[in-house]
MIVEX-49675 format. One record per residue (C-alpha): residue in three letters; y, z, x. Coordinates in steps of 0.25 Angstrom, whole numbers, plus 5000, padded with zeros to 4 digits. Layout:
% MIVEX-49675
ALAYZX...
% end
This chain:
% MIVEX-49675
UNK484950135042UNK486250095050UNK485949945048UNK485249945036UNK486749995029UNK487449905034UNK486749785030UNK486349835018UNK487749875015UNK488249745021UNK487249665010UNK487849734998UNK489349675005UNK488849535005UNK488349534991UNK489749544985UNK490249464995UNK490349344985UNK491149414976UNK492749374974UNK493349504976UNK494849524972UNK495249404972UNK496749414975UNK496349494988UNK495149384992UNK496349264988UNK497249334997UNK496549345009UNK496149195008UNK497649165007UNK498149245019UNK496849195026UNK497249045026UNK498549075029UNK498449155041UNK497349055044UNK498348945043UNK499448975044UNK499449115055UNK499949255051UNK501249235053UNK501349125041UNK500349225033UNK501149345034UNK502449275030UNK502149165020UNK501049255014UNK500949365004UNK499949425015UNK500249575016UNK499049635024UNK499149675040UNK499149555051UNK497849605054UNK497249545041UNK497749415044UNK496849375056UNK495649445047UNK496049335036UNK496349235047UNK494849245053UNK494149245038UNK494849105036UNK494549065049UNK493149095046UNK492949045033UNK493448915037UNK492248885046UNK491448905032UNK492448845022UNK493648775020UNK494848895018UNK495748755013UNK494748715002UNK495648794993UNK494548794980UNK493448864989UNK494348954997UNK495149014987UNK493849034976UNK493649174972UNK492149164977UNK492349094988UNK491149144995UNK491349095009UNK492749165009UNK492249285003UNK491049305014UNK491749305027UNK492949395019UNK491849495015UNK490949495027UNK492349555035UNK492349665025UNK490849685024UNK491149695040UNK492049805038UNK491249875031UNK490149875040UNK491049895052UNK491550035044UNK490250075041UNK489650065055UNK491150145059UNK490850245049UNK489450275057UNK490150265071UNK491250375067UNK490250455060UNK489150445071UNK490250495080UNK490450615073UNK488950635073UNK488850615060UNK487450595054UNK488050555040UNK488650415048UNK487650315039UNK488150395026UNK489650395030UNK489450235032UNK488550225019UNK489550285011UNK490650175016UNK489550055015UNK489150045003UNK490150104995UNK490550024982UNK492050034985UNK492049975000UNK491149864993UNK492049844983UNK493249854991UNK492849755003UNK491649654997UNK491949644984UNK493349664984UNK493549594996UNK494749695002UNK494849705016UNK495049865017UNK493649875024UNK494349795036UNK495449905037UNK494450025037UNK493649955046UNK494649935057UNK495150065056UNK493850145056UNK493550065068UNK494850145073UNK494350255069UNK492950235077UNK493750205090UNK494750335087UNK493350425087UNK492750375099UNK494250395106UNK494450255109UNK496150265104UNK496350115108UNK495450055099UNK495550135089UNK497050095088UNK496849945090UNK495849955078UNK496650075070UNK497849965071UNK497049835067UNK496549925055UNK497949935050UNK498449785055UNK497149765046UNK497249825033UNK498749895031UNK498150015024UNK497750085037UNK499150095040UNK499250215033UNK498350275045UNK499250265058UNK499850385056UNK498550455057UNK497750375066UNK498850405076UNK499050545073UNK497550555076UNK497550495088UNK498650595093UNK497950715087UNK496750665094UNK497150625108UNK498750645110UNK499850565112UNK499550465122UNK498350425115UNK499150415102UNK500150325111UNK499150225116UNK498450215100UNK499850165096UNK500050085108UNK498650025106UNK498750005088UNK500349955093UNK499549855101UNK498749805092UNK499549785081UNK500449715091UNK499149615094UNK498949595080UNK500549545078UNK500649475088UNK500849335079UNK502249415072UNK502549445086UNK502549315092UNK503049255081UNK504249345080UNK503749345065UNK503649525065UNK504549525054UNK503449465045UNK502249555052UNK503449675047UNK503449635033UNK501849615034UNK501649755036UNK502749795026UNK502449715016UNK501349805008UNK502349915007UNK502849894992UNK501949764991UNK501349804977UNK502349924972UNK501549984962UNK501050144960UNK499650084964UNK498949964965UNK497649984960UNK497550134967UNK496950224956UNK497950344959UNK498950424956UNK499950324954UNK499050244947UNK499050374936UNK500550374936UNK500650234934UNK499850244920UNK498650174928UNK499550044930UNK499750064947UNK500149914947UNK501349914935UNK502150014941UNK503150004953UNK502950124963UNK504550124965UNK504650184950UNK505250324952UNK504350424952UNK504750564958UNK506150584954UNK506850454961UNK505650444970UNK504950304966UNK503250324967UNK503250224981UNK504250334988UNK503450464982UNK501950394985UNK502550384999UNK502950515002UNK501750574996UNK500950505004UNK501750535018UNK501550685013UNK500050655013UNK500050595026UNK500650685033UNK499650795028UNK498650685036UNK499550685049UNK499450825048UNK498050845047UNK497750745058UNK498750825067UNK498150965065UNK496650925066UNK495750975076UNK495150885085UNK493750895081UNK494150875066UNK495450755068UNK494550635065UNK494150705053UNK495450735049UNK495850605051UNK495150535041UNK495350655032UNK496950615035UNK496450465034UNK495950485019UNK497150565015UNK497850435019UNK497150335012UNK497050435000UNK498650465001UNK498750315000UNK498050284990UNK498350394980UNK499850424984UNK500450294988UNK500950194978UNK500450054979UNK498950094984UNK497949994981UNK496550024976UNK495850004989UNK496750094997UNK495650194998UNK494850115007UNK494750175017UNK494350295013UNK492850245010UNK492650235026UNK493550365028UNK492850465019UNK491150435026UNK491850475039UNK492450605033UNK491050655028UNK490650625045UNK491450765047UNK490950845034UNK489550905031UNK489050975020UNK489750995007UNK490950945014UNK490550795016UNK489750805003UNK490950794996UNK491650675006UNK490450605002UNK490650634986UNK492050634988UNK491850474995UNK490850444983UNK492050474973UNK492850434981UNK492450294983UNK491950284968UNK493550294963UNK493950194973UNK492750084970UNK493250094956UNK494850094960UNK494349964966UNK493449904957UNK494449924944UNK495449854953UNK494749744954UNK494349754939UNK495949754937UNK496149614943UNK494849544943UNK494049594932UNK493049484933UNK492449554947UNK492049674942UNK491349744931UNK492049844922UNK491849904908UNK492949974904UNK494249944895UNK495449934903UNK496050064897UNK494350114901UNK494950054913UNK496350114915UNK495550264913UNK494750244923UNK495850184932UNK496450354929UNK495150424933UNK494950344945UNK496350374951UNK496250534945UNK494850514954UNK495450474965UNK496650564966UNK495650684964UNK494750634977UNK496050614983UNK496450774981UNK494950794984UNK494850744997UNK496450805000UNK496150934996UNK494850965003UNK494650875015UNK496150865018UNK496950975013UNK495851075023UNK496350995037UNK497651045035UNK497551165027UNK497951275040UNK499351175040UNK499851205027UNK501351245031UNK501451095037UNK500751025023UNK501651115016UNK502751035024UNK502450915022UNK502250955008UNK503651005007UNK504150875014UNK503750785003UNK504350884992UNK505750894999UNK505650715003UNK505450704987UNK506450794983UNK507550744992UNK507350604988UNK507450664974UNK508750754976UNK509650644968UNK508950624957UNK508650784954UNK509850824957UNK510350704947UNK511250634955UNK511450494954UNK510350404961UNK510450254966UNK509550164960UNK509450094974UNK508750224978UNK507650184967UNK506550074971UNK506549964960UNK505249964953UNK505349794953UNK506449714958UNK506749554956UNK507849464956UNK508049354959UNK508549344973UNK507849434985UNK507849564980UNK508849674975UNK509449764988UNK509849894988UNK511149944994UNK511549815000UNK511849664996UNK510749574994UNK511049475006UNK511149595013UNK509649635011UNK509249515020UNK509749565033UNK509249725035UNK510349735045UNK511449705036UNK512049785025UNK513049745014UNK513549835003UNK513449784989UNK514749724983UNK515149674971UNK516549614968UNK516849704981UNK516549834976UNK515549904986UNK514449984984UNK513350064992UNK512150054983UNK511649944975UNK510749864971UNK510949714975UNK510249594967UNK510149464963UNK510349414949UNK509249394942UNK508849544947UNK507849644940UNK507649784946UNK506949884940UNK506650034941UNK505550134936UNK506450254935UNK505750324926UNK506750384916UNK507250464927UNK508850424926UNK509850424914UNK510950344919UNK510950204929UNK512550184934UNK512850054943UNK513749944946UNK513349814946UNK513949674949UNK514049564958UNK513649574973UNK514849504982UNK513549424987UNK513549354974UNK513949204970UNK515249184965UNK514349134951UNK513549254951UNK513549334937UNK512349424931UNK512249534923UNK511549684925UNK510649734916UNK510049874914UNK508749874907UNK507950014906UNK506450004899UNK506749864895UNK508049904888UNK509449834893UNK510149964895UNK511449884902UNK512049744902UNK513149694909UNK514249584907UNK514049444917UNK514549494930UNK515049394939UNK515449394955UNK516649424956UNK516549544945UNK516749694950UNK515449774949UNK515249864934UNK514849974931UNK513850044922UNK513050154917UNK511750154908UNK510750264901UNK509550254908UNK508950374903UNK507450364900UNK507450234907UNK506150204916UNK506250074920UNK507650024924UNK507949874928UNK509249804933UNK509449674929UNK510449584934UNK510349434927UNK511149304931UNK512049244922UNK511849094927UNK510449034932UNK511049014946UNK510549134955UNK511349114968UNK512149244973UNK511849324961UNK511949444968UNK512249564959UNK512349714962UNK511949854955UNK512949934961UNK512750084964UNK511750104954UNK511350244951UNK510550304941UNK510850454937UNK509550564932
% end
């Protein structure tokens, strides 16, 4: 029965195999192949727009490497075609790999527990419609990244801390979204085995994330492995990519037109709250991973694990559709420490579950290849169902909070209740200004889109200055000095969601001292599309003016400085101390 699964769960795999998938992923990992092929990681990482861990890269290095013992990668018609057949076999067969490496995990973990529901729990992860979607017809990699790290979850049961480090490490310099586990896998290992052991699965993840650098090391190039690892944060600043959720209700079920910096709790922007909120939520996971017995921590864990991945997804901005993932390997090893009615409903709960997510998927592929999938509704049919899907999903998400988390740490409620009370006083102090109406820097405010065109605008300091972090110059304009601004270069757009929160805006604006001797622009304020404020030219040597505009109602708010002349060489031009006033 063992093997007839897999290979019956494997042929399924293999007759998508030829499709295209998304296209735009499948294009980009063809791309970043040849060049870390070619040209090493180093020159990938910084002459690319390649923004996955180092890990991946030698995993797109070997694919090419095999492909070209079939086919030419430089025979640019073949390589590049959609249905490039070759390509899209040793692609899919490392997913098809994966899963099969999980499913065989998944009955390892469970047999451990002497469970004898272990075919089940592997059943429900084989041949589920959203890891096929996800991995062969999709052609994503998140199978890879749950595989590496459930195979360090296998070594964390059978006490072997080392490897399970090396691998818990390689999962995340893998696949960046299982970063958002150290913070538990470590607090597990202290809960489980004490501080010297916690110290040497450090030492050991430290190790082999050290391994795995070693090209930025001796390169002297860790700058650019830096900015690798950095690079995703505010990548795609949207309320959600794709993710059916909360925010994609509040963004009228547009995720992907709306900023995340617009303001959204008083002068908090959405990026700042979603943050908190999910800190909030993790550390009701910390929590319940540090008061677990022993005999129920691993079960606890992956309680915490999916809270996680649900906080994630649901909470954050910026979550893509597939954030979930890894909940469809998670969940079949939670029913291995239920019986009865209990695991009954993990197992309806996991059919829903996986339902909402196969169709989050499949209608984001709808949304940008149409042609690969089949679907009969309207697009305002559409955009409904896009609504129930994330009201779905948010119910399963309180669902599982309520009744499988919530009970672990039910005897703690004095310290939840803290935690609780630490989020509320974080968001009323950051919104003391603006309740008690006091006047509010705009630098304080994150600009929901920014261009101009020179670098891009600096807050609080000049704009040569923004290229040396050690350095710091105050703004000047024609000499007189000021502590907050906002320093640009003409032509310069800069726009805010403040959502008809303020009535007045009040700055200064003029020349920076960096400027040309020929600079001249002018300041515009436009609010909704409606030029609220123009100024006369103002040159260089021209002392800074002042002025005061009726924003009230206003929800988006832009700052435009334009050149008077075609030249652009030291146009650098100031909003001074700009303040806007509830």
């Amino acid at each position: 029965m063992y093997y007839m699964l897999l290979v019956f769960g494997s042929f399924i795999r293999l007759v998508f195999v030829p499709l295209p998938g998304f296209k735009a992923d499948m294009a980009f990992w063809k791309g970043w192949g040849l060049a870390v092929a070619d040209k090493g990681i180093i020159w990938l990482v910084q002459n690319t727009n390649y923004n996955y861990p180092p890990g991946f890269a030698y995993v797109l290095y070997g694919i090419n490497k095999i492909y070209a013992l079939f086919a030419n990668p430089y025979d640019l018609d073949s390589y590049w075609s959609a249905s490039n057949i070759v390509y899209l076999f040793i692609f899919k067969a490392l997913i098809i790999c994966a899963d099969i490496g999980i499913a065989i995990l998944i009955i390892k973990i469970a047999h451990h527990f002497k469970s004898k529901f272990a075919l089940i729990c592997a059943a429900l992860y084989f041949f589920n419609p959203a890891v096929l979607f996800d991995g062969v017809i999709w052609g994503q990699v998140d199978q890879i990244g749950l595989f590496v790290f459930l195979v360090a979850l296998y070594y964390i049961v059978k006490d072997k801390i080392h490897s399970a480090s090396v691998f818990f490490a390689l999962s995340f310099l893998l696949k960046f979204q299982n970063i958002i586990f150290i913070p538990i896998f470590f607090l597990y290992v202290y809960k489980r085995y004490g501080w010297e052991k916690l110290i040497a699965s450090i030492s050991s993840s430290a190790a082999t994330c050290l391994l795995v650098s070693i090209p930025f090391v001796l390169t002297g190039t860790m700058g650019s492995l830096v900015h690798l690892l950095t690079v995703n944060n505010n990548y795609f600043p949207y309320l959600s990519l794709n993710a059916f959720n909360g925010w994609w209700l509040y963004s009228g079920l547009q995720g992907m037109k709306y900023s995340d910096a617009m303001l959204f709790f008083g002068i908090m922007d959405a990026r700042t709250f979603s943050i908190l909120l999910f800190a909030c939520m993790y550390a009701l996971s910390c929590l319940a991973v540090l008061v677990s017995k022993k005999e129920t921590s691993i079960r606890v864990c992956i309680s915490a694990l999916l809270i996680i991945l649900f906080s994630f997804f649901h909470i954050m901005t910026q979550s893509h559709e597939r954030y979930l993932f890894h909940m469809l390997g998670f969940i079949p090893l939670l029913t291995v420490f239920y019986s009865g009615f209990k695991r009954k409903q993990l197992y309806i709960f996991y059919i829903l579950s996986s339902l909402f997510f196969f169709l989050n998927m499949y209608l984001t592929m709808y949304f940008n290849y149409p042609d690969q999938v089949i679907w009969f509704f309207s697009p305002t049919g559409t955009q409904t169902v896009t609504a129930l899907l994330s009201v779905g999903q948010i119910a399963l998400f309180l669902y599982f909070f309520i009744f499988f988390f919530l009970p672990e740490i039910k005897q703690y409620q004095k310290i939840t209740g803290g935690i609780l009370g630490i989020l509320l006083v974080a968001l009323i102090s950051y919104n003391v200004s603006y309740i008690m109406g006091k006047p509010i820097s705009l630098t304080k405010l994150r600009p929901t889109h920014a261009v101009q065109d020179y670098y891009v605008p600096v807050m609080n300091k000049s704009l040569n200055a923004a290229f040396d972090p050690f350095r710091y110059d105050r703004v000047s304009s024609n000499y007189y000095f000021y502590n907050n601004s906002i320093s640009s270069h003409a032509n310069s757009q800069i726009e805010y969601r403040v959502g008809k929160r303020f009535r007045v805006l009040r700055t200064d604006y003029g020349i920076d001292v960096e400027g040309s001797a020929q600079a001249a622009v002018y300041f515009n304020i436009i609010g909704d599309g409606r030029v609220l404020f123009r100024s006369k030219k103002i040159g260089r040597y021209d002392n800074p003016r002042t002025v005061e505009v009726n924003i009230t109602g206003v929800d988006q708010l832009v700052l435009v400085i334009e050149r008077d002349t075609k030249d652009n060489n030291g146009f650098h031009a100031d909003w001074l101390n700009p303040i806007v006033i509830r």
